[in-house]
Steps between C-alpha positions, in 0.01 A plus 500: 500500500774712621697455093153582363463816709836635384489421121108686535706805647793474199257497255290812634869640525584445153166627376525827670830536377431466142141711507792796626685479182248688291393754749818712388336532121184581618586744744685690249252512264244622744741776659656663184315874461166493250328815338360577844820526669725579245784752532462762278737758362444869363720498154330872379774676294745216512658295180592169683411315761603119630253223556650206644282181483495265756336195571122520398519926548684828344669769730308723451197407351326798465672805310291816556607763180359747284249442201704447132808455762753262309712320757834255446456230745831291606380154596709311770374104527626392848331247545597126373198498232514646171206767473341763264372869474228474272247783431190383284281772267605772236848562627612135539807366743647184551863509696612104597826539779644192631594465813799698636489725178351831377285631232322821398207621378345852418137589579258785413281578813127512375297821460333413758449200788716232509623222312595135646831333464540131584754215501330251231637213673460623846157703497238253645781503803408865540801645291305811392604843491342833357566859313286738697488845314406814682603861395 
């Protein structure tokens, strides 16, 4: 009874062990900043700006300019996936950086509102940003 007892308690030992592998992913994906608590960043009257892109979120993700505002943005992958900066609509863009590298892009700010920017392969894991124009 005493044998039985012990290999019950190695098993339930090994079990939670192995459900506290995957916690890490999960708990990254559910802490990395959204639209709703995204830093934001006032780029009126500058030419360039960084972005770095991280896993599942850009730094910043919300550039604030001014409408017809064209903007160089530096991208900085540091994370260990490869991501994009796409922009869908008139005024297409589609940047791919692999990890540990940089790219660039230029964007127009729209007349007016905002327009979204996402990672393509990383946007249903909340990789979203936006172009917010205000005068």
């Amino acid at each position: 009874m005493r044998r039985f007892a012990i290999a019950l308690a190695v098993v339930a030992l090994v079990g939670v062990a192995a459900g506290c592998g995957g916690d890490e992913d999960e708990a990254a994906v559910t802490t990395t900043p959204n639209q709703t608590q995204a830093e934001r960043m006032d780029v009126k009257g500058q030419e360039t700006v960084e972005v770095a892109q991280h896993d599942f979120f850009f730094e910043p993700a919300i550039l604030e300019g001014t409408p017809g505002q064209q903007l160089t943005i530096d991208l900085k992958n540091e994370s260990a996936a490869a991501h994009t900066f796409t922009i869908e609509g008139p005024l297409p863009v589609d940047e791919e950086v692999q990890p540990g590298d940089v790219g660039q892009v230029r964007i127009t700010f729209p007349e007016s509102g905002e327009v979204t920017f996402v990672c393509t392969y990383h946007e249903n894991r909340g990789m979203v940003g936006k172009l917010e124009a205000s005068p």
